[in-house]
C-alpha positions in Angstrom: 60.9 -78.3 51.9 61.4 -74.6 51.9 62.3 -73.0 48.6 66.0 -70.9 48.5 65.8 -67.3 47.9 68.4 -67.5 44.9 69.6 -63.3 44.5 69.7 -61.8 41.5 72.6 -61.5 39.4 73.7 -57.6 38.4 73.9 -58.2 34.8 69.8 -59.0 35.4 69.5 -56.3 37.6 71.0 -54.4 35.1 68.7 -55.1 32.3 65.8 -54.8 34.1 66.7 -51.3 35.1 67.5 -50.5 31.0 64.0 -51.6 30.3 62.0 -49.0 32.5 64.5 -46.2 31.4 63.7 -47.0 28.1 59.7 -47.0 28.5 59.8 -43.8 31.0 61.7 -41.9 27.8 58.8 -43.4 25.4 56.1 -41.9 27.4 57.9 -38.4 28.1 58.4 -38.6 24.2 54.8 -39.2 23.4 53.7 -36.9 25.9 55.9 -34.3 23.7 53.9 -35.5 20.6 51.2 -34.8 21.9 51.9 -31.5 23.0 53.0 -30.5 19.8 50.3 -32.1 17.8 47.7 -29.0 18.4 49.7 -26.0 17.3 48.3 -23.3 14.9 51.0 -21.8 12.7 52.0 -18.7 14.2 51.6 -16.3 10.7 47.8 -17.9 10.4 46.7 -17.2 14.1 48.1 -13.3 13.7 46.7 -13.1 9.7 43.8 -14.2 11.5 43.3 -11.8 14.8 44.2 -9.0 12.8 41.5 -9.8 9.8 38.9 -10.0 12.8 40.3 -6.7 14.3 40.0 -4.8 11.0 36.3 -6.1 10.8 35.1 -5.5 14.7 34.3 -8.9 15.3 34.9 -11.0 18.4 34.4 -14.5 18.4 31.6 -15.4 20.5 31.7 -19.2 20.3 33.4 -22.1 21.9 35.1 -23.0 18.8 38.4 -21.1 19.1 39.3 -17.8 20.6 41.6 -14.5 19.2 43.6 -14.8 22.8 44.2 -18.2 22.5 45.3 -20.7 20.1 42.6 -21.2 17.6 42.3 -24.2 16.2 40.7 -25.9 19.5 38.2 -26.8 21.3 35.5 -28.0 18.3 37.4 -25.9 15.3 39.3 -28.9 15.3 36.2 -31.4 15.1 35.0 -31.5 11.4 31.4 -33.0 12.1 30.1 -30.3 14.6 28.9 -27.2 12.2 30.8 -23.9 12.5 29.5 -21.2 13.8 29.1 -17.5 13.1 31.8 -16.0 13.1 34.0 -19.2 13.4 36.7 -21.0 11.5 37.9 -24.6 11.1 41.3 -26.3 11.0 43.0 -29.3 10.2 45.6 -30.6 12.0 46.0 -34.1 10.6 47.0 -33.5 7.1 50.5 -33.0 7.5 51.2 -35.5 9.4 50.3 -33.6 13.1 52.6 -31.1 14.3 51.0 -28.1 12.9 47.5 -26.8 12.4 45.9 -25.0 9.0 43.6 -22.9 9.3 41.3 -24.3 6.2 37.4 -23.1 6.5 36.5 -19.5 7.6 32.7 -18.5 7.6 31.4 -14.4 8.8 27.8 -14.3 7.7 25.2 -12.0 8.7 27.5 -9.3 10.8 26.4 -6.2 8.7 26.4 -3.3 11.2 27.4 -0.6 9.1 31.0 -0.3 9.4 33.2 -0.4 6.4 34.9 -3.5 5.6 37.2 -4.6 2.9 39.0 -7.4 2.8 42.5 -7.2 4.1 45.6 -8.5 2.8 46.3 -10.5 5.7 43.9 -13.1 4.6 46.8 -13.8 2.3 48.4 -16.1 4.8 45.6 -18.2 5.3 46.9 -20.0 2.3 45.2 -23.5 3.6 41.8 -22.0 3.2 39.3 -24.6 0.9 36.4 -23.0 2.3 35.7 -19.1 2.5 32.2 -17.4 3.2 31.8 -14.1 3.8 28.4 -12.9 2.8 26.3 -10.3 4.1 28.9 -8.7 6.1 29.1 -4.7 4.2 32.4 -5.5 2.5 32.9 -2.8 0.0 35.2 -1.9 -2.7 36.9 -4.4 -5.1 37.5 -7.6 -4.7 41.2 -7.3 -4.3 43.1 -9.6 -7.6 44.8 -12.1 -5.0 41.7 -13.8 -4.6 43.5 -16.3 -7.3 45.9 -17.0 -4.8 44.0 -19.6 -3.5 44.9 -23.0 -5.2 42.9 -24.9 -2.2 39.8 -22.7 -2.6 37.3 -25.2 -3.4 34.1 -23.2 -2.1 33.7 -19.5 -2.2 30.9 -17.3 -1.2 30.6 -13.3 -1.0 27.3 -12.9 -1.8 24.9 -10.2 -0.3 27.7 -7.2 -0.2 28.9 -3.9 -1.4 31.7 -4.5 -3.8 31.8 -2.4 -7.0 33.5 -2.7 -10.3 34.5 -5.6 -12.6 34.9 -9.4 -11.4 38.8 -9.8 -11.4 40.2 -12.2 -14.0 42.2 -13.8 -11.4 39.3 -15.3 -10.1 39.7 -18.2 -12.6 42.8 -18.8 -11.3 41.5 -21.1 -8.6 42.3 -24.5 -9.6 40.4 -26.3 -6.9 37.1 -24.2 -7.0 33.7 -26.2 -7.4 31.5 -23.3 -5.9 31.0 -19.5 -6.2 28.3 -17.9 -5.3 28.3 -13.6 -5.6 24.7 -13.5 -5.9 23.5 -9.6 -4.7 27.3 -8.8 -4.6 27.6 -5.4 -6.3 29.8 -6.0 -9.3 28.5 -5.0 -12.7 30.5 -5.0 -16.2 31.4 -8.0 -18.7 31.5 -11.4 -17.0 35.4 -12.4 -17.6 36.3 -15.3 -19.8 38.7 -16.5 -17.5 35.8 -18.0 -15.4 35.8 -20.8 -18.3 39.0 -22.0 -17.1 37.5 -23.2 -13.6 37.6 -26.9 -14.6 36.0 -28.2 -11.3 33.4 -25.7 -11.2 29.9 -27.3 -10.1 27.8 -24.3 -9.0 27.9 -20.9 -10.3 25.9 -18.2 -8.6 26.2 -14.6 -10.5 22.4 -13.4 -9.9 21.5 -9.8 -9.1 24.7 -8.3 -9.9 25.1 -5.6 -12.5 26.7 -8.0 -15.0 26.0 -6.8 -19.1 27.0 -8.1 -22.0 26.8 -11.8 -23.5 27.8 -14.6 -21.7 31.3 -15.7 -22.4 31.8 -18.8 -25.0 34.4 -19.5 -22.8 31.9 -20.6 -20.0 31.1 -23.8 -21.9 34.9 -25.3 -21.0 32.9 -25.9 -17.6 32.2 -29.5 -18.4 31.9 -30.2 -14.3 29.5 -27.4 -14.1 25.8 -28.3 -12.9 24.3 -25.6 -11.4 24.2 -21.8 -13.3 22.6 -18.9 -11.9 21.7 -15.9 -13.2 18.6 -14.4 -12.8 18.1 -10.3 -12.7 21.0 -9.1 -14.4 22.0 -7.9 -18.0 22.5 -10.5 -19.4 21.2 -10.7 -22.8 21.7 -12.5 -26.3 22.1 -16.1 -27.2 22.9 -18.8 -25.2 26.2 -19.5 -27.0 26.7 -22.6 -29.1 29.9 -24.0 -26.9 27.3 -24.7 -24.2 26.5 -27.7 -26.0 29.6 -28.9 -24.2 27.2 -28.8 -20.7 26.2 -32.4 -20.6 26.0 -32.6 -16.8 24.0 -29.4 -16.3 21.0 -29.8 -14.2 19.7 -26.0 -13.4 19.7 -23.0 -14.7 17.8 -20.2 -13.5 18.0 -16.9 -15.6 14.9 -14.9 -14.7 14.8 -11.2 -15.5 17.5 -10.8 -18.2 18.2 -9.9 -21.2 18.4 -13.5 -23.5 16.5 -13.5 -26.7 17.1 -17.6 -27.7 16.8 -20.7 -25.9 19.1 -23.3 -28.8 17.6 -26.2 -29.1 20.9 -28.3 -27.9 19.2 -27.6 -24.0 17.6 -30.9 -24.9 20.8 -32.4 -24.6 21.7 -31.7 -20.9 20.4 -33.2 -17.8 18.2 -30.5 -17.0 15.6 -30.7 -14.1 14.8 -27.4 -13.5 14.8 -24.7 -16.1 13.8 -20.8 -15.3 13.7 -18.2 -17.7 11.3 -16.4 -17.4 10.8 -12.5 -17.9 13.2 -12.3 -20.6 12.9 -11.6 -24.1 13.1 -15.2 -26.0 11.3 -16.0 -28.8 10.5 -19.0 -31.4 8.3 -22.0 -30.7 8.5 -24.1 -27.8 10.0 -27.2 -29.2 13.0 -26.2 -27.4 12.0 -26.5 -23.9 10.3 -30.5 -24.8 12.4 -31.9 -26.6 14.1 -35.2 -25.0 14.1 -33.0 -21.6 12.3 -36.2 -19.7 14.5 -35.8 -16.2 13.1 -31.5 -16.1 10.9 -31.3 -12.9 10.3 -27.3 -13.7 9.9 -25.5 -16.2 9.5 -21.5 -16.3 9.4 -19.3 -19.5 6.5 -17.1 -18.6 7.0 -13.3 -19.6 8.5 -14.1 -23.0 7.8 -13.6 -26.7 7.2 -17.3 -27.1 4.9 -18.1 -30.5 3.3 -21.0 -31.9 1.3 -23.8 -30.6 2.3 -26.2 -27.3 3.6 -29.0 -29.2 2.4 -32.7 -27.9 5.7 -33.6 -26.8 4.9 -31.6 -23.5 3.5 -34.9 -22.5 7.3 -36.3 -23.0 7.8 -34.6 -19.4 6.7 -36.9 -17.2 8.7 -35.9 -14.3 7.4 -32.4 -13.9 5.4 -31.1 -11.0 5.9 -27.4 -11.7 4.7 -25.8 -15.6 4.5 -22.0 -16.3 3.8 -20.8 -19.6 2.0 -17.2 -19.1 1.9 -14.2 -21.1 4.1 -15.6 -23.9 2.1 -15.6 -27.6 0.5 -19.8 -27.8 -2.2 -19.9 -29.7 -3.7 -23.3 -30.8 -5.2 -25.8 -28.7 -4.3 -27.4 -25.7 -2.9 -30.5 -26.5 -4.3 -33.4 -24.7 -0.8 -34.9 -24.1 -0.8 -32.0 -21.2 -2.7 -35.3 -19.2 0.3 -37.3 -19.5 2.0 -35.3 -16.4 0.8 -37.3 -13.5 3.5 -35.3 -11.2 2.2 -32.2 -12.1 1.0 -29.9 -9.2 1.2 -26.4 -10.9 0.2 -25.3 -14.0 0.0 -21.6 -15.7 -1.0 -21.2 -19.1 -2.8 -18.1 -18.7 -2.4 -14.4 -20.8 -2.3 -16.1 -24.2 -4.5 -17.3 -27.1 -4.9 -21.1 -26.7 -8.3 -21.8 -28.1 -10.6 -24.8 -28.4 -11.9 -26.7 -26.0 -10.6 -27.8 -22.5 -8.6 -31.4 -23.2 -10.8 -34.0 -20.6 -7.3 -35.8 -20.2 -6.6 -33.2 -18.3 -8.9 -34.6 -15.3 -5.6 -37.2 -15.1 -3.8 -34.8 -13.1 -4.9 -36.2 -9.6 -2.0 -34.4 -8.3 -2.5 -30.6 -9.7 -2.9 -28.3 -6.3 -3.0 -25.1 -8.5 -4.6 -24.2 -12.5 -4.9 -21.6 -14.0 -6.1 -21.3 -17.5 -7.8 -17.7 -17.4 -7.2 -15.0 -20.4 -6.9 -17.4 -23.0 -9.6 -18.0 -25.5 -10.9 -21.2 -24.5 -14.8 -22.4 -25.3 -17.2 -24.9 -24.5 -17.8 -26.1 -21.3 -15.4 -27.2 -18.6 -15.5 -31.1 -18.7 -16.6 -33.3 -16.0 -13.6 -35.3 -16.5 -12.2 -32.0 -14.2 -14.3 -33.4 -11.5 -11.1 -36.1 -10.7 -9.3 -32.7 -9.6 -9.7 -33.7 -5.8 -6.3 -32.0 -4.5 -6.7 -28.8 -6.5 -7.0 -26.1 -4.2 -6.8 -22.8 -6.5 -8.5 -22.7 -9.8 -8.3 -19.6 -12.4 -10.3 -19.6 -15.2 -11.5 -16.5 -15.7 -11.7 -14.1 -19.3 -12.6 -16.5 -21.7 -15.3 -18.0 -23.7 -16.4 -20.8 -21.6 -20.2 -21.6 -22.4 -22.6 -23.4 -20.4 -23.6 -24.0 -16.4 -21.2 -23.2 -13.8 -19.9 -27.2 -13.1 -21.4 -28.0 -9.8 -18.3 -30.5 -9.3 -16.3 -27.3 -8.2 -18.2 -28.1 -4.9 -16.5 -31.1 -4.2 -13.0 -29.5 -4.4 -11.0 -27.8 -1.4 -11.1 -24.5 -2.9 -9.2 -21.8 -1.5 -9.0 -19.0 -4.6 -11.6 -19.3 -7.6 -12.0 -17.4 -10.3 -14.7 -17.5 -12.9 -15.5 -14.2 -14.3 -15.6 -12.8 -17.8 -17.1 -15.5 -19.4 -20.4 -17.1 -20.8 -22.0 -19.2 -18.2 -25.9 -19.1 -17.7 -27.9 -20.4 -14.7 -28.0 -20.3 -11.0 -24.9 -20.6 -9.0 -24.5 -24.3 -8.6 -25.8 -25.5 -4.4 -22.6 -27.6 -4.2 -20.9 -24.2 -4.3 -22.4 -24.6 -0.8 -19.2 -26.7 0.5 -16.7 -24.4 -0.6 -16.4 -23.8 3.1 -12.1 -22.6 2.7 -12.5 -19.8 -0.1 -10.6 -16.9 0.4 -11.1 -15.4 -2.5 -14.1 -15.4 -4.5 -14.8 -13.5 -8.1 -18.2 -14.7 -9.8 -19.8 -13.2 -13.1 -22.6 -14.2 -15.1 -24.7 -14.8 -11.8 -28.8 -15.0 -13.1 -31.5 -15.0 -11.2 -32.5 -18.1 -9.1 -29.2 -18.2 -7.7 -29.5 -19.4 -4.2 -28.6 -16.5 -1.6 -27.2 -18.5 0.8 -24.5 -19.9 -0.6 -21.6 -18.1 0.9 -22.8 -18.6 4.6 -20.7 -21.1 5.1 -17.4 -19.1 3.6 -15.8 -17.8 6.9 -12.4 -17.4 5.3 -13.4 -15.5 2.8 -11.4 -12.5 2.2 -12.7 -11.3 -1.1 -15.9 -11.4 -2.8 
């Protein structure tokens, strides 16, 4: 039986119409959302154009464009790298609708014109990432750099800026890096820095800083990482540093400081440089409890007194350099506790006694050099175990005996023996040496085989 075509009513007629008006407005509105979802705040994209006309640059990149909008294309996507010049926005923060411009990054554009930074970049108040290094900016660096309060990573090194680092710079509530290494500012390093609470890293090396580092700085109880090398520097370390319990580095070559306090022990250090400076006292300071340290530099000080046993307390260190300080006394044979060690440098001081066979433990020591010291005796064949070394300096000293044939057996590529006290031929394992570079020899007698060198294609100097 055939089923009756029953029409429908209006009222469902009705309805039904209702329901797709209602959907079609849905999609028209969230085709409007989405419209509006990618659109850079007017006052940032002109702060912006204009910032990159005052400079001469043109973006050359497919992350945004000045005659466009520019937070598109990947200026938008936070895990593809930004590019040089290039910026980066957020546009989710808010809630969509409009986009911040929050990381700018000019690096390496140096081409001689002058360049100061402009007081648009005022209204790029979103910023939480600003680079601009190596790009000629001179002048000062203008005080509403503390305007900031996002600011969480700043870097101007490798410029032309001149005078004083502005007080306001400790102003920036959010900072955890600044780095102004090479930057051109000299004077007293201001004490406002020690109110940058989330500071991490601090980079202030090769500037024309003087005077003593602030006690203030040691309110930086986030800080890690402290930079300083080649400036003026000078003085104690000041006793609110204590308060540095989480640093890990600090690298203060070439300045002026004449104390290293023995609270150092205290921190977290793993590398510590500070060498070429002016510190003296023993070196207690630099073994003490320090068992996470990985390097440690204090050649080119005033340093006195023997190297106390507890060196062997650093296990962790691959990297040891003690040159041209004052140590006299042995060398302790703790020294062959440092199974990571790859470098070590105790040379240009008056260590005496004999050469500690522990130190054949060091299986992993690619470079030693011992040489201008006033060790005697012979060189133990306990050295022999030395099968990765590849430079060995042990020359100017009192060292007695043959030349140790094992020396053959290593990978040489730099040895030097000179100014000392050996007698007899030239070893024939010298023979195998077949990667010397550079070769300096003394105290050769007679019977020494002629041929030994024949082998020694690389060899630069003889």
């Amino acid at each position: 039986m055939m089923k009756r075509f029953m029409p429908k009513s209006p009222s469902h007629t009705l309805l039904a119409f209702c329901f797709w008006y209602i959907h079609l407005l849905c999609l028209v509105e969230r085709c409007k959302v989405q419209v509006r979802t990618n659109f850079t705040d007017p006052d940032e994209e002109r702060a912006l154009n204009a910032i990159f006309q005052y400079w001469g640059l043109s973006d050359t990149s497919d992350d945004w464009n000045i005659s466009g909008d520019p937070c598109s294309g990947t200026a938008v996507d936070l895990s593809i790298r930004i590019s040089e010049p290039g910026i980066k926005c957020d546009c989710q923060s808010n809630g969509g609708g409009t986009c911040h411009i929050t990381a700018m990054s000019v690096q390496g554009y140096s081409t001689g014109r002058r360049r100061v930074i402009p007081e648009e970049l005022l209204n790029l108040t979103y910023l939480t990432n600003l680079t601009l290094s190596g790009i000629g900016m001179e002048g000062s660096l203008p005080s509403f750099i503390g305007k900031f309060r996002h600011l969480r990573h700043l870097d101007i090194s490798y410029n032309n800026f001149n005078g004083p680092l502005p007080p306001e710079i400790g102003t920036l509530p959010s900072l955890k890096h600044l780095h102004i290494m090479s930057a051109g500012f000299n004077g007293m390093l201001p004490p406002e820095l020690g109110n940058l609470s989330r500071l991490q890293q601090l980079d202030i090396s090769s500037n024309g800083f003087n005077g003593l580092l602030p006690p203030e700085l040691g309110n930086l109880s986030s800080l890690q990482e402290l930079y300083m090398s080649i400036s003026g520097i000078g003085g104690e370390i000041p006793s609110t540093f204590a308060n540095l319990r989480n640093m890990k580095i600090l690298w203060a070559s070439g300045s002026q400081l004449t104390k290293i306090p023995n609270f150092i022990g205290n921190w977290s250090l793993t590398d510590l440089d500070v060498s070429n400076n002016s510190i003296t006292g023993p070196l207690s300071a630099f073994t003490r409890n320090i068992t996470t340290m990985r390097s440690l530099d204090v050649s080119e000080n005033n340093m006195t007194g023997p190297l106390p046993a507890s060196i062997g307390n650093l296990k962790n260190l691959s990297f040891l350099h003690l040159s041209q300080n004052y140590i006299t006394g042995p060398l302790p044979a703790s020294i062959g506790n440092l199974m990571n060690l790859r470098y070590l440098d105790v040379s240009m001081n008056a260590i005496s006694g004999s050469t500690p066979k522990k130190l054949g433990n060091l299986r992993n020591l690619i470079s030693l050099n011992i040489a201008s010291n006033n060790f005697t005796g012979s060189l133990p064949p306990e050295l022999g175990n030395l099968t990765s070394l590849l430079t060995l300096w042990a020359s100017d000293n009192n060292f007695t005996g043959k030349k140790p044939d094992f020396i053959g057996s290593w990978a040489l590529t730099y040895l030097s023996m000179q100014g000392n006290a050996f007698v007899g031929p030239i070893p024939s394992r010298f023979y195998n040496l077949t990667s010397l570079q550079y070769l300096w020899l003394s105290d050769v007698s007679n019977g020494s085989p002629s041929y030994f060198i024949e082998n020694m294609t690389s060899l630069s100097t003889l």
